[in-house]
C-alpha positions in Angstrom: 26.3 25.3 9.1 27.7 23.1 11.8 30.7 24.3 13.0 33.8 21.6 13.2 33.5 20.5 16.5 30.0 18.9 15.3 30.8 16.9 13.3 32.0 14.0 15.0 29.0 13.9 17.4 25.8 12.0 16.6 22.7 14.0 17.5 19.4 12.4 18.5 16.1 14.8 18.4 13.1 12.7 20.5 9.6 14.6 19.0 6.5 13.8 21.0 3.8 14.4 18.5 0.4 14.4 20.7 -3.5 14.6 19.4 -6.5 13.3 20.4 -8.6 10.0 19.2 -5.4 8.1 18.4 -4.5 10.5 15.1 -0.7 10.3 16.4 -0.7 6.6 16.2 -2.5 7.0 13.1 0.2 9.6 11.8 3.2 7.5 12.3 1.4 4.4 10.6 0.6 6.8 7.7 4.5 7.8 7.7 5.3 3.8 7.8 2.8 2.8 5.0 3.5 5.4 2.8 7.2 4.7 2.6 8.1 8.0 3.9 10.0 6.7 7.2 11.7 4.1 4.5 13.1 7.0 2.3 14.1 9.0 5.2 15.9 6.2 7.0 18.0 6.4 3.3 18.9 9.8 3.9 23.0 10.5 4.1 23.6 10.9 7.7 20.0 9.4 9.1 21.5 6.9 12.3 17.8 6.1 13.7 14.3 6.9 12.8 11.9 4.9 14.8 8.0 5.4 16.6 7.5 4.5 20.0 3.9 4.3 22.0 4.2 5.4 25.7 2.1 2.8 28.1 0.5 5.3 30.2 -0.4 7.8 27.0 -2.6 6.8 24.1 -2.3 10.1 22.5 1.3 10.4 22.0 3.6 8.8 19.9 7.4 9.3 20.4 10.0 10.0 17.0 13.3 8.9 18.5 15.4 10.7 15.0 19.3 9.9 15.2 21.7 11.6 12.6 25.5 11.8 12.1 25.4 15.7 12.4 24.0 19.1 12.1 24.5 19.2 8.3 22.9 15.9 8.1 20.0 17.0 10.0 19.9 20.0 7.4 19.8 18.6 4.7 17.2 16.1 5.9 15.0 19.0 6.8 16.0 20.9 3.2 14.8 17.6 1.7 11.1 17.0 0.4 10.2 14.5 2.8 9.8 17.8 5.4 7.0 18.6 3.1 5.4 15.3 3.6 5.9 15.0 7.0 4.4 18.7 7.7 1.1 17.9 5.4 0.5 14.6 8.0 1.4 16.8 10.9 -1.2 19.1 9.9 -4.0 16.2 8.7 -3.7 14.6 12.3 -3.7 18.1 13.9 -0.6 16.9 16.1 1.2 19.5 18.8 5.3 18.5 19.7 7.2 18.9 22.3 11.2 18.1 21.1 14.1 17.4 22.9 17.7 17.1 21.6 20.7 15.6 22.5 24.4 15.1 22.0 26.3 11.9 21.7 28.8 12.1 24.8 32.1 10.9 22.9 32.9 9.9 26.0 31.4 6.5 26.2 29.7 5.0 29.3 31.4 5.8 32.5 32.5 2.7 34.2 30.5 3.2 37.5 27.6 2.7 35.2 28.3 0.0 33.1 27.3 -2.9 35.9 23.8 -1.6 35.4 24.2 -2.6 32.0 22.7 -5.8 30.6 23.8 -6.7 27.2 
């Protein structure tokens, strides 16, 4: 359980799921086309779920996961979907490498915001 302080900081997990002969791309447009990534998007708490292709690596696809907090993130791996997503995992025989981060409350500092284009 997430302890207080948590819970007002969004927390964004980055899984690079790698294989070989292109069975991560093929693995996240399973998880599109089978409406898992729609559910999941759904879940209470779910901020960002989205698939990104590196240019200089055909093998691995990146899981950029957002959430509202630790409970969220809980519950979503409590949920059923984790059962889907592990059965595709395993079908595309995909390694990871995850990194996680915390929102800094703090906003942008100012010396970086001219670097900034909106």
């Amino acid at each position: 359980m997430a302890d207080q302080g948590d819970q007002d900081m969004a927390i964004t997990i980055n899984i690079y799921y790698t294989g070989t002969d292109g069975s991560a791309r093929k693995f996240a447009e399973e998880m599109v086309s089978t409406g898992v990534v729609k559910t999941i998007r759904e879940e209470a708490g779910n901020l960002k779920y989205d698939y990104f292709f590196p240019m200089d690596d055909a093998e691995t696809v990146l899981l950029i996961d957002s959430w509202e907090n630790q409970e969220a993130i809980d519950l979503h791996h409590a949920s059923p979907m984790m059962g889907k997503i592990m059965k595709l995992r395993k079908k595309y025989d995909l390694h990871m490498r995850v990194e996680r981060y915390i929102t800094d409350d703090g906003g942008i500092p100012q010396a970086d915001k001219e670097f900034i284009r909106k």
